[in-house]
C-alpha positions in Angstrom: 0.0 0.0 0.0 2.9 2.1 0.5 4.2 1.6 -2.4 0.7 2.8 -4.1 0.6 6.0 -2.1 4.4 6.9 -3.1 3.4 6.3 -7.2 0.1 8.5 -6.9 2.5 11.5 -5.2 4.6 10.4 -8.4 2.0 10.8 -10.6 1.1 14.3 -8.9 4.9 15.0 -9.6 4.8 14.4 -13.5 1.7 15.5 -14.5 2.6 19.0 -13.7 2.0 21.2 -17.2 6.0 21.8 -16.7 7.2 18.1 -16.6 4.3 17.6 -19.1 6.1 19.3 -21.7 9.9 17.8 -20.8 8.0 14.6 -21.4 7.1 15.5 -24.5 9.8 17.1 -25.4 12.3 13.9 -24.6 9.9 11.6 -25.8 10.1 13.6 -29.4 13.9 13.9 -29.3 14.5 10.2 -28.2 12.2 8.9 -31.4 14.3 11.2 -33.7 18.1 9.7 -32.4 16.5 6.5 -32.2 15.8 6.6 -36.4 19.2 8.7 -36.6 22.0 6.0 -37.3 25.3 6.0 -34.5 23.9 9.1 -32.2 21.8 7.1 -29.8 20.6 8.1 -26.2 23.6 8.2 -24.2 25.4 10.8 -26.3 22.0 13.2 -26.7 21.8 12.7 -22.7 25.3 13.4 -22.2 25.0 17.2 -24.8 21.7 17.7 -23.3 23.3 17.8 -19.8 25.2 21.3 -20.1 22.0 22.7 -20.9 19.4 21.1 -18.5 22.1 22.7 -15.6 19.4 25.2 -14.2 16.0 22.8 -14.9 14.5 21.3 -11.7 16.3 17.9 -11.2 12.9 16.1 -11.9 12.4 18.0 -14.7 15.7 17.4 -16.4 15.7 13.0 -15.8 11.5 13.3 -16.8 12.8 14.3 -19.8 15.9 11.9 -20.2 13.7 8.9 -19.2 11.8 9.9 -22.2 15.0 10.3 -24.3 15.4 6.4 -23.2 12.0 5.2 -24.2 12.1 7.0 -27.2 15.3 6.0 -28.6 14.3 2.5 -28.3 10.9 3.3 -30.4 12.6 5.4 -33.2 15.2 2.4 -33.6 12.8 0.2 -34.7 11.8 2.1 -37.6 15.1 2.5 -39.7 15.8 -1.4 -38.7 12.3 -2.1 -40.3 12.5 0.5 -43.2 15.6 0.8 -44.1 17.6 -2.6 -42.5 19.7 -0.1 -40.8 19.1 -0.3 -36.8 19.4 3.5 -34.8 20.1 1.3 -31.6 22.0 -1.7 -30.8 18.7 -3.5 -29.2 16.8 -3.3 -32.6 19.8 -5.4 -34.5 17.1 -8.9 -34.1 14.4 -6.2 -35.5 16.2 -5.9 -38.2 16.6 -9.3 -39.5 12.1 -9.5 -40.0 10.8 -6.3 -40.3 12.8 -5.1 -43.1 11.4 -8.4 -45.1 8.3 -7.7 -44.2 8.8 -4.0 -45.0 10.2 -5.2 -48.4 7.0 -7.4 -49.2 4.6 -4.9 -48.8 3.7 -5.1 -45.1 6.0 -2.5 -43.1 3.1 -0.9 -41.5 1.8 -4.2 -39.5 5.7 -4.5 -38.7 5.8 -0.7 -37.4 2.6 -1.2 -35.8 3.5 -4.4 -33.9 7.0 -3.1 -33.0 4.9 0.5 -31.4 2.3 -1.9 -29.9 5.0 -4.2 -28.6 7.0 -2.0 -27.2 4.0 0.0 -25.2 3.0 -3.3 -23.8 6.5 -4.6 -22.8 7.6 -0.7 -21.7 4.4 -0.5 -19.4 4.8 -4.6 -17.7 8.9 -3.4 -17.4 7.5 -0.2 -15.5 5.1 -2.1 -13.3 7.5 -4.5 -12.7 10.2 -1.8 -11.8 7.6 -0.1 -9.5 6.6 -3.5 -7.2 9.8 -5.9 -7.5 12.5 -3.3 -7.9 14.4 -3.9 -4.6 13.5 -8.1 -5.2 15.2 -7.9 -8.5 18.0 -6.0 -7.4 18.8 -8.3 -4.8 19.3 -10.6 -7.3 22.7 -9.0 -8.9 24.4 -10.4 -5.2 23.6 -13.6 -6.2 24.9 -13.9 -9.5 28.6 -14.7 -9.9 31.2 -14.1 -12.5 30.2 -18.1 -13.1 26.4 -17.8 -13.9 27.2 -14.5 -15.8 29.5 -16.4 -17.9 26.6 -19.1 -18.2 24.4 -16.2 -18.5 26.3 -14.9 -21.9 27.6 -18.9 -23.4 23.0 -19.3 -23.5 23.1 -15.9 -25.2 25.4 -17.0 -27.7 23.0 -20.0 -28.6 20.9 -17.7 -30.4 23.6 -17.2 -32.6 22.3 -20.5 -33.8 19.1 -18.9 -35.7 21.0 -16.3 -37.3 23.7 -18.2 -39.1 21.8 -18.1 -42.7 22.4 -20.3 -45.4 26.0 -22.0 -44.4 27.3 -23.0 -41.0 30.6 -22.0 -42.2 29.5 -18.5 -43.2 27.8 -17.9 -40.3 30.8 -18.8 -37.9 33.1 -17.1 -39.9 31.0 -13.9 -39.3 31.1 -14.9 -35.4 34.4 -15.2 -35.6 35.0 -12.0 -36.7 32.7 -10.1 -34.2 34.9 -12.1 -31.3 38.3 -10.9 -33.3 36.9 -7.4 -33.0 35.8 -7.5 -29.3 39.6 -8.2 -28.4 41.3 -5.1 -29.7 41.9 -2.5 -26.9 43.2 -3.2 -23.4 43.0 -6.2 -21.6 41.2 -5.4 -18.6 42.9 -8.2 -16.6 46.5 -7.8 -17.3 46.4 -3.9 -18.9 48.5 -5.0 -21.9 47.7 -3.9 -25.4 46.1 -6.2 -28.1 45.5 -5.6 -31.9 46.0 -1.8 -31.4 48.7 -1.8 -33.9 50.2 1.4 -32.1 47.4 3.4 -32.9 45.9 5.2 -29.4 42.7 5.5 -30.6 42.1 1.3 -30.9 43.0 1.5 -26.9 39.5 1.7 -25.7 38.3 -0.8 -28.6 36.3 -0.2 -31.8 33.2 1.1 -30.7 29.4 -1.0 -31.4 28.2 1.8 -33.0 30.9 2.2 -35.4 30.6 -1.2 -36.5 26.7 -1.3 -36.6 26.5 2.1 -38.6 29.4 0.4 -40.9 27.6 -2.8 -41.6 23.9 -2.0 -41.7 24.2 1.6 -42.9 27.1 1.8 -45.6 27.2 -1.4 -46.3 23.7 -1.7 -47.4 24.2 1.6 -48.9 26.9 0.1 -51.0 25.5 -2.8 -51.5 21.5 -1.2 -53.2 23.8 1.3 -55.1 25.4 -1.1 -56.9 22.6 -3.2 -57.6 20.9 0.2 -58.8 20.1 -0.2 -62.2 19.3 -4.0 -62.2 16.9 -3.3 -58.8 13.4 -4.8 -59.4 10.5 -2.5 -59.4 9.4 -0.9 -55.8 7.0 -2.8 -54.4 4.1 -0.4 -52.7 5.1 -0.1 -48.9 1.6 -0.4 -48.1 0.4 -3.4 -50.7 -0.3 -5.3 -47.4 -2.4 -2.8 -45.7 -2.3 0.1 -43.1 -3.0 -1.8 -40.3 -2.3 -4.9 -38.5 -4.4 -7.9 -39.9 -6.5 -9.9 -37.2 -3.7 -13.1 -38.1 -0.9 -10.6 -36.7 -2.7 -9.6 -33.9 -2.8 -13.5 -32.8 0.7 -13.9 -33.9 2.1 -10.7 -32.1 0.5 -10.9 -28.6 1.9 -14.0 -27.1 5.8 -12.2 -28.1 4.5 -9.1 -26.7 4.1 -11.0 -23.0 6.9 -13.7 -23.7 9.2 -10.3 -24.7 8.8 -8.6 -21.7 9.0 -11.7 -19.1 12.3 -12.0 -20.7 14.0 -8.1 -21.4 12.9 -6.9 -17.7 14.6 -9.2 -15.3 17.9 -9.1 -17.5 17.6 -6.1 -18.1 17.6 -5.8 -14.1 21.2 -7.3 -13.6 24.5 -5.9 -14.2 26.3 -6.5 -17.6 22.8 -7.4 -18.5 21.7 -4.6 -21.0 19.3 -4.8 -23.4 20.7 -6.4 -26.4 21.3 -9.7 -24.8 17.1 -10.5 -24.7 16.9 -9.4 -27.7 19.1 -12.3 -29.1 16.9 -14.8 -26.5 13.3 -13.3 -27.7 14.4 -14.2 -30.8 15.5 -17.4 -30.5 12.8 -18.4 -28.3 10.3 -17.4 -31.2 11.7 -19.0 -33.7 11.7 -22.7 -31.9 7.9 -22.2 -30.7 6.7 -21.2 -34.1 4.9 -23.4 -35.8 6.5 -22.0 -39.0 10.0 -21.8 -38.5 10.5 -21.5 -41.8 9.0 -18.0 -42.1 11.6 -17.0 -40.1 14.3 -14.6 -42.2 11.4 -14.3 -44.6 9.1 -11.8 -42.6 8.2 -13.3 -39.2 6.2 -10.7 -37.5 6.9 -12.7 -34.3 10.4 -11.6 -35.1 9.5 -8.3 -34.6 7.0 -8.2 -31.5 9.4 -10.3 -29.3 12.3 -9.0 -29.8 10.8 -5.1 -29.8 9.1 -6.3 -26.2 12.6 -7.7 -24.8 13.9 -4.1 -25.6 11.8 -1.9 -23.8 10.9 -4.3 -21.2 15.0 -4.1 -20.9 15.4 -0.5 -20.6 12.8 -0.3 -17.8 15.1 -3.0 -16.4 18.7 -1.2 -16.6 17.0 1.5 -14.1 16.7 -1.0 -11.4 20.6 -1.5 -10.5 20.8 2.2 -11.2 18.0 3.5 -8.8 18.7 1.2 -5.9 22.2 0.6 -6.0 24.1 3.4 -7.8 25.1 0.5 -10.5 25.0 1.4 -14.0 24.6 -1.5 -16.4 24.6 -0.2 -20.0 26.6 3.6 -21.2 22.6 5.2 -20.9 23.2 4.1 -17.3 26.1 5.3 -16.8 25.4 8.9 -18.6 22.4 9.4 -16.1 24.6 8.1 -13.1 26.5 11.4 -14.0 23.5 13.5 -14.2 22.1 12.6 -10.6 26.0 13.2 -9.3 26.0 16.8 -11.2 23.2 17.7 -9.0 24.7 16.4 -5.8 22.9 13.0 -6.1 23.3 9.6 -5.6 21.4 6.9 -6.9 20.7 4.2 -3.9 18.6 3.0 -1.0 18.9 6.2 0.8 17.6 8.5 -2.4 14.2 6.8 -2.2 14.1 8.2 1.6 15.7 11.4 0.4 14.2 12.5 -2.6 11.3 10.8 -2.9 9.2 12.9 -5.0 12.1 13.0 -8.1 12.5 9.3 -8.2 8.8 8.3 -7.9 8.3 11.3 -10.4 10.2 9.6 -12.5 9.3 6.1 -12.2 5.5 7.6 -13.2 6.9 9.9 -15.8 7.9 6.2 -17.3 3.8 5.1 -17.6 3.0 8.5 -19.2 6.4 8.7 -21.7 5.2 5.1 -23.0 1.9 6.6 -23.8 2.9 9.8 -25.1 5.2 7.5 -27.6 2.6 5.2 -28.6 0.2 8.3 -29.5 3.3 9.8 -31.3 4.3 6.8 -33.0 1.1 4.3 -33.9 -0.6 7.2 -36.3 2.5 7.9 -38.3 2.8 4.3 -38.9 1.6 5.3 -42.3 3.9 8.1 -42.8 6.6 6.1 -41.8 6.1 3.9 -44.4 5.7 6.9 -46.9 9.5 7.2 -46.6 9.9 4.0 -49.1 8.4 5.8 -51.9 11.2 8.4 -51.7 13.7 7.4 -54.4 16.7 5.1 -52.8 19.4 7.6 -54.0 17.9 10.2 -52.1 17.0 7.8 -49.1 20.4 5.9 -48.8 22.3 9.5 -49.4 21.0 10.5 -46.5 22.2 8.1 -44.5 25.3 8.1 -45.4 25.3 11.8 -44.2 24.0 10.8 -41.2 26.0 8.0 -40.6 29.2 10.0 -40.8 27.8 12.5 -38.6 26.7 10.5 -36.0 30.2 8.4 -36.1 32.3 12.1 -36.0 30.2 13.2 -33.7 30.7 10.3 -31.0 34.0 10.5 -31.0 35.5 13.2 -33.5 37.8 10.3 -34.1 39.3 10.2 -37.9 40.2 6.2 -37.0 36.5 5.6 -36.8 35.7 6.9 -39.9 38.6 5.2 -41.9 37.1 1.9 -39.7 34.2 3.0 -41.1 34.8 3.2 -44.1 36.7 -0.2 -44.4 33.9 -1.8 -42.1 31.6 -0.7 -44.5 33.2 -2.3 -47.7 33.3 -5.5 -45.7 29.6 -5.3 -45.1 29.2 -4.9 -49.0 31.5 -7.7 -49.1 29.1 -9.8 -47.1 26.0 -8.8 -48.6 27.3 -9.7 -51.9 28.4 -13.2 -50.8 25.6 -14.0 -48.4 27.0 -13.4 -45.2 25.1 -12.8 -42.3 25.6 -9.8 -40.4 24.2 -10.5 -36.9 26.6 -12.6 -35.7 29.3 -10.4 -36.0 27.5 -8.0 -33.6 26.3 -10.6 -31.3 30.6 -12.0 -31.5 31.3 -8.3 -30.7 28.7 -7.8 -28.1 29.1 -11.0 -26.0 32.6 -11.9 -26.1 34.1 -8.9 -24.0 31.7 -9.5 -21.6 31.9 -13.7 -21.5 35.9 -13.2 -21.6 35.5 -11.0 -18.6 33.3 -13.4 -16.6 35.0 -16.4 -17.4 38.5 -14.9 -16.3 36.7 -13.5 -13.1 35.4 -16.9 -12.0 38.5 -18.8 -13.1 40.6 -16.3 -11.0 38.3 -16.8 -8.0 38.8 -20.4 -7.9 42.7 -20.6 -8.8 42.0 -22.1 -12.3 39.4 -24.9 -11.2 37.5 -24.9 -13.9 34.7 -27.0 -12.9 33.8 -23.4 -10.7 32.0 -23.2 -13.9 29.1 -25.6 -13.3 29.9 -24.9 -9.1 26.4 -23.4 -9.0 22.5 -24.2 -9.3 22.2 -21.0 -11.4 25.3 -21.6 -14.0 24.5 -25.1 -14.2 20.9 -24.6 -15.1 21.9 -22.1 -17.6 24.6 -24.3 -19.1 22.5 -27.4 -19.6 19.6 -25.1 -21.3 22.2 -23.8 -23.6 23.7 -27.5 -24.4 20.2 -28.6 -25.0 19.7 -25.6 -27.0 22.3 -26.8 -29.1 22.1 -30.3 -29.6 18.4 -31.2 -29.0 17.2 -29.3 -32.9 20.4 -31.7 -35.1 19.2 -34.6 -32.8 15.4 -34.2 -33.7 16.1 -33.8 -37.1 18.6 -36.6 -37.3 15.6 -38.8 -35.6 13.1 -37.7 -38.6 15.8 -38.3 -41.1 16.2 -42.0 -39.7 12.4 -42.0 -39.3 11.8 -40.9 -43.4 14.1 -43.3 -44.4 13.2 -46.5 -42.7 9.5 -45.6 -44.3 11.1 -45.5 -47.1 11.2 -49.9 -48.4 12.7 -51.1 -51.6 10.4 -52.5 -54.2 11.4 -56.4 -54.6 11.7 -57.3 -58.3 9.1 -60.1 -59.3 
């Protein structure tokens, strides 16, 4: 009941005209660096802080919490349009709803990602309202062990996004892991792949390589396929609206989404990219039509959109009650509580109650100011297709490079760029696929650094790594994960073929 009576004083918080209009005004600046390519929400929060110096503290994160929420949204819609994600969680969106957006039906894939991510952003809010301090509990359980679990099940998902070949698709993982070990070795300080260059040190940034793969290279790649391109096929040839068959596919994602973004989400190193990569996977082996999937699975789309925003609601959960930030937003916000003498804990819920329940309800109304922006320009959205590719793809180049200068005002991430780029042409051209690189990039740092954690813990005893209920669980789902599809299939193999008799001559 307390609880209740805390969230209506932050509901009489945020609904003040004043914190009204930050609302708004975040929610409509997150949605535009969510479609802009390589900006993203940390670096708008991070320019935005200079100037929101002299707002009212609950003001100033009313608005970034919409900037979160709404850079999650806007990503969706270049991954569906345009196969170029704004964010790192809407890589798995990418992969459906540009298929479906290139057959005709990107406005049930732009409504079902707006829909999806109003459900999954609302449960991750509730959730974060009632089982915050639960949850966050939770991250003094985990190990370096059952992270490292954690991450080896995330790579599973890998699995469903290898395309055509095995050997393509490992080669692309491959690469992604290769990538993840330039910089500094955070265990022993020393220098790897660097190549004397001080601006590898820190690593090649994610959004370098996802602006270079999705945004140039598919640039590249549709220019020089210009003049043999097929005719455009109408954006809207499958309708303006979600069909009652999308609805029934889409809802059961929308749940299964959020049950999975929010509690990972919730623990360190957990971020939201992570349940992306499970939504998916978890889609694809409960459809009934596996098959659809890399053709246009709307349940492609709705999951993986949910895990997202039910994520982002997550990552506040370390933040608030601990002080922990779990993903660069995280940490960009961390420094906006301490430039206003703040720290985020236990003791600012007693302290300042009204900004942090003020924001936690800012969160309930930001989702619904983003579905009321986003669900009626669906159709506008989808306009963009019929603007002549030049123009379309011209523009994000410009963009890209922008967004790439601008996070770093590094001329080594343009050149990688730039080279990144041709080998995303590369792959286009010979088939292959792009996600695992990013998933290779994304996870191995992070498994590296668990797995040397837990092995340093135990003095090299490896089997530390099954040493818990947690990492053994997560292990043996991953193994089964693994094995138990090339074992079913082997069965019906075995199965066709003893069906299968030889005619006897005579």
């Amino acid at each position: 009941m307390d609880i209740l009576n805390q969230l209506i004083g932050g509901f009489a918080v945020a609904l003040q005209p004043i914190n009204l209009f930050w609302a708004f005004i975040g929610c409509a600046l997150g949605t535009a660096v969510g479609v802009l390519p390589g900006i993203g929400p940390a670096l708008t929060i991070a320019l935005l802080m200079p100037v929101t110096a002299q707002v009212n503290p609950a003001s100033a994160f009313i608005m970034f919490a919409g900037i979160l929420y709404g850079a999650l949204y806007g990503g969706s819609t270049t991954s569906i349009l345009l196969n170029t994600p704004g964010e790192s969680g809407s890589v798995m969106t990418a992969l459906e709803g540009n298929r479906m957006a290139r057959s005709g039906r990107g406005a049930a894939a732009l409504a079902t990602a707006a829909i999806g991510s109003f459900v999954a952003g609302t449960i991750g809010t509730l959730a974060l309202t009632f089982l915050a301090p639960a949850i966050a509990e939770l991250a003094f359980v985990f190990g370096p062990e059952d992270y490292f679990a954690l991450m080896v099940l995330s790579f599973t998902s890998v699995a469903v996004v290898m395309g055509r070949s095995l050997v393509r698709g490992f080669a692309s993982l491959f690469f992604g892991l290769a990538l993840g070990t330039i910089g500094i070795d955070t265990q022993t300080g020393q220098t790897r792949m660097v190549f004397g260059m001080l601006e590898l040190l820190d690593g090649v940034s994610f959004t370098v390589v996802l602006v270079s793969l999705f945004a140039i290279g598919e640039t590249l790649y549709v220019a020089s396929r210009h003049a043999s391109a097929p005719p455009a096929i109408n954006p809207l040839s499958g309708g303006h609206w979600m069909t009652r068959q999308d609805w029934a596919l889409s809802w059961k994602p929308w749940l299964r989404g959020s049950v999975i973004g929010f509690p990972i989400g919730a623990l360190p190193a957990g971020g939201t990219e992570i349940p992306t990569f499970l939504s998916y996977a978890l889609e694809r082996r409960l459809s009934k039509h596996p098959e659809e999937f890399g053709q246009g699975a709307i349940e492609g789309v709705a999951g993986p959109e949910a895990a997202n925003n039910a994520a982002a609601a997550g990552i506040l959960v370390p933040l608030l009650t601990l002080g922990l930030p779990s993903t660069a937003t995280a940490a960009v916000l961390l420094a906006a509580f301490q430039n206003y003498g703040l720290q985020p804990g236990p003791m600012l819920f007693a302290t300042n109650p009204d900004l942090l329940w003020g924001l936690i309800a800012s969160l309930y109304i930001g989702n619904l100011i983003l579905l009321v922006l986003n669900l009626p320009l669906v159709g506008i959205w989808v306009r963009l297709l019929l603007i002549p590719r030049q123009y379309i793809y011209g523009g994000i180049v410009v963009f890209a490079l922008v967004g790439v200068w601008g996070l770093s005002t590094s001329w080594i991430d343009l050149a990688l760029m730039c080279g990144l780029g041709l080998i995303g042409y590369v792959a286009r051209v010979y088939d292959f696929p792009i996600a695992p690189v990013l998933i290779g990039l994304i996870l191995g740092p992070q498994a590296e650094i668990q797995l040397r954690r837990a092995l340093a813990v135990s003095q090299d005893d490896w089997s530390v790594l099954v040493g818990t209920p947690i990492s053994a669980s997560l292990l043996a789902i991953a193994a089964l994960v693994l094995t138990l599809p090339p074992l079913l299939a082997w069965r019906r193999r075995r199965a066709g073929a003893a069906q299968v008799q030889p005619v006897s001559a005579g």
